[in-house]
Every structure is written in C-alpha cells, then in structure tokens.
C-alpha positions as CSV (number, residue, x, y, z in Angstrom):
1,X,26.8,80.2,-110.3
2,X,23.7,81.9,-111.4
3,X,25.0,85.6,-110.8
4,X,21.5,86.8,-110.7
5,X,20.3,84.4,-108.6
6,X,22.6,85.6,-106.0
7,X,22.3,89.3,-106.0
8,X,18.5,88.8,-106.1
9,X,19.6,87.0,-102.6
10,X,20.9,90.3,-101.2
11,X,19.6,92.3,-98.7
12,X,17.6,95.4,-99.9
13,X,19.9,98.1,-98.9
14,X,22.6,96.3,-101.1
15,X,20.6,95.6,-104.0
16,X,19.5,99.3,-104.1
17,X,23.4,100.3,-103.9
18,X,24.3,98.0,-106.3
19,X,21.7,98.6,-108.5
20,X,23.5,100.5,-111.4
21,X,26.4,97.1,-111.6
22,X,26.4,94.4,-114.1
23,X,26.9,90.8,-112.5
24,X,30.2,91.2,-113.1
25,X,30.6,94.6,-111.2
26,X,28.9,93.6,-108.2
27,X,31.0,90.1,-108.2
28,X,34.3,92.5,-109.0
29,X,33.0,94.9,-105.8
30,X,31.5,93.0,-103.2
31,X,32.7,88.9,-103.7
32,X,36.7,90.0,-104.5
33,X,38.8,88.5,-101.7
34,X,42.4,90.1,-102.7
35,X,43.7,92.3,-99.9
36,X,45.8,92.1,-96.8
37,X,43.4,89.0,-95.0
38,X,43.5,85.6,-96.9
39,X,41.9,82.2,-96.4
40,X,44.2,79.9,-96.6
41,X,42.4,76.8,-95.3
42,X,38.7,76.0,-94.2
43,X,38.6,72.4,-92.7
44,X,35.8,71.2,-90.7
45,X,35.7,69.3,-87.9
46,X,33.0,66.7,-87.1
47,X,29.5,67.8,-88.2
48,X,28.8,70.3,-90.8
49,X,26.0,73.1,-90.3
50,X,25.0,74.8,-86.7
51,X,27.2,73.4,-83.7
52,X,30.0,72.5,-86.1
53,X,33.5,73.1,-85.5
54,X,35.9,74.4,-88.0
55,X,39.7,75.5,-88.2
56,X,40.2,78.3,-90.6
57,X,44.3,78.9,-91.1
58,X,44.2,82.6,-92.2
59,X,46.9,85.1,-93.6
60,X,46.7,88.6,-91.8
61,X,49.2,91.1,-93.2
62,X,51.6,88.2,-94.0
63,X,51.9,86.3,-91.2
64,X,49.2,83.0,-90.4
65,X,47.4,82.6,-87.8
66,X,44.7,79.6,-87.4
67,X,41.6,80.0,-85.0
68,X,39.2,77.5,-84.3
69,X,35.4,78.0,-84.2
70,X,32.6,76.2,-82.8
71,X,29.4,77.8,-82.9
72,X,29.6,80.9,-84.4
73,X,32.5,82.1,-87.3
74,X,31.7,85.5,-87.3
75,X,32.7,86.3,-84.0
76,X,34.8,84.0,-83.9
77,X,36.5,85.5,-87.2
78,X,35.7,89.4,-85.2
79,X,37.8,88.3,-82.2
80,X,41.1,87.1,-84.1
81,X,40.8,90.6,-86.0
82,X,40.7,92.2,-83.0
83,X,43.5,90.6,-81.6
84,X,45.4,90.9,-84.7
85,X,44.5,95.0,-84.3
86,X,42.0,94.9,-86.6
87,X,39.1,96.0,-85.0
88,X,36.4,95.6,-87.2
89,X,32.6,95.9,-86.5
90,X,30.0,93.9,-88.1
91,X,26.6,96.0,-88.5
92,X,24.8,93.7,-90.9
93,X,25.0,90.4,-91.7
94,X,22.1,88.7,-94.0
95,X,22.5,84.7,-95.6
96,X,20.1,82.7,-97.5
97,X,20.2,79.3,-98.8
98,X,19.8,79.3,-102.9
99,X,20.1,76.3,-105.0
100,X,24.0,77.2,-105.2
101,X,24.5,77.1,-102.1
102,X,24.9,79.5,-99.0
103,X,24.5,83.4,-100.5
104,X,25.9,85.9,-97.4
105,X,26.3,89.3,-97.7
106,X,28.4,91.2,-94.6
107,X,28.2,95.0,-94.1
108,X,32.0,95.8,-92.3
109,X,33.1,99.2,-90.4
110,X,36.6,99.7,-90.2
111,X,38.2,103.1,-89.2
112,X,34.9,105.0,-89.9
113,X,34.5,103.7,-93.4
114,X,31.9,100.8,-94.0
115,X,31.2,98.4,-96.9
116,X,29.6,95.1,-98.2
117,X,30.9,91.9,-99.0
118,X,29.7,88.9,-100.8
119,X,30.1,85.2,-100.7
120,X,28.4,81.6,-101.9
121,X,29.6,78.8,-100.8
122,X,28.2,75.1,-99.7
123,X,28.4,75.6,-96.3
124,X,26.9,78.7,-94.2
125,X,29.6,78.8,-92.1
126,X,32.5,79.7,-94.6
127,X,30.0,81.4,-97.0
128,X,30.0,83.8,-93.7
129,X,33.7,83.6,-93.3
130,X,34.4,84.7,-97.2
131,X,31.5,87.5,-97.0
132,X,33.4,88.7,-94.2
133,X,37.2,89.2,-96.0
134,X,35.6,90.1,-98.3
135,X,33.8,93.0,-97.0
136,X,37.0,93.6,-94.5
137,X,39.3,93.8,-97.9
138,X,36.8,96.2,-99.6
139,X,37.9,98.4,-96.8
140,X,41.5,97.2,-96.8
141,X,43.4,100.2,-98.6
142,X,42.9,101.9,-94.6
143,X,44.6,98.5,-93.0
C-alpha cells in the first residue's frame, strides 16, 4: 500500500489533525484494529459493490455474534453495537476509490469522546466495516 496515497485520500479535517504523523503514526493511530471489537469473518453473498449482501461474524467483548447486511454496513454494523450496548454514533464518514483499493476514513463518538479510523480494502463495503472498528477501538479504553 502506498501509505501516502492513502492519507492524501483523507478527508481534510483528518489530514490537518494528522498532519504532524509519519505514515507509520497515522497507520499506528487511525488503521490499528486491536481492541475489544474484532472481525473475525467478512464473506459475501452474491454480488459485490452496492446492493450486495454480506455476513460479517464479529467478536464484541469476547463473545461472536454474526449480522448480515444488505445495503448498507454501517448501519448495519451501528445497530449490532447498539444492541450489543455499544451505542456508538457515526458523525463522519468519507471513502474514495484509489488504485489500492477502497480508502475510508470514519469519525466515531462514544461516551462523549470522538475519533477517526482508517481502512483500505478491495471492497467499499468492508473498507467501511474496518474504518469503523477501527475508529470504535481508538475509543475502546472507555468500552
């Protein structure tokens, strides 16, 4: 991945609080995915892209649960944290298509704290879904 590539993909509120980070800062502060919600499996179903369907198995504070989405995997993603009682807000959300793939960058509110997370991936849909734990785990030392 061409780190700079993908910052320069960033929304301009992000790039200007990012700007004193090397590559490897901003990938260490906004695309780091360790904390209490985990991926554990991104399949989809059928077509890829808009309209598609996906099952995404995920690991929230150590037990699994799998949700399906068809549409749109933000709130789809928003709703199984909130039934989890996780209720997290989503006040930005920004994605572009680079020649790496899908660059997404999430801005999370959790408990009165907010923050950023990062993602590339192939396919929009679970570029968005990554972005997402990873903004949600930026704020995860509150969960």
């Amino acid at each position: 991945m061409d780190t700079h590539t993908f910052i320069a993909a960033a929304p301009a509120s992000l790039r200007a609080e990012s700007s004193g980070l090397s590559p490897a800062e901003f990938h260490d502060r906004y695309c780091e995915y360790a904390g209490p919600i985990k991926l554990s499996e991104w399949t989809p179903i059928g077509q890829h892209g808009p309209g598609g369907r996906y099952t995404a198995t995920l690991e929230i504070a150590d037990h699994l649960r799998t949700v399906v989405t068809s549409g749109n995997p933000v709130a789809t993603l928003t709703s199984a944290l909130y039934d989890e009682g996780y209720p997290v807000e989503i006040l930005a959300f920004h994605q572009r298509r680079t020649e790496n793939g899908f660059a997404t960058f999430v801005q999370c509110e959790f408990n009165g704290r907010r923050g950023w997370g990062a993602a590339l991936a192939e396919d929009g849909a679970e570029s968005a879904i990554r972005a997402m734990i990873a903004g949600i785990n930026h704020l995860g030392s509150r969960f």
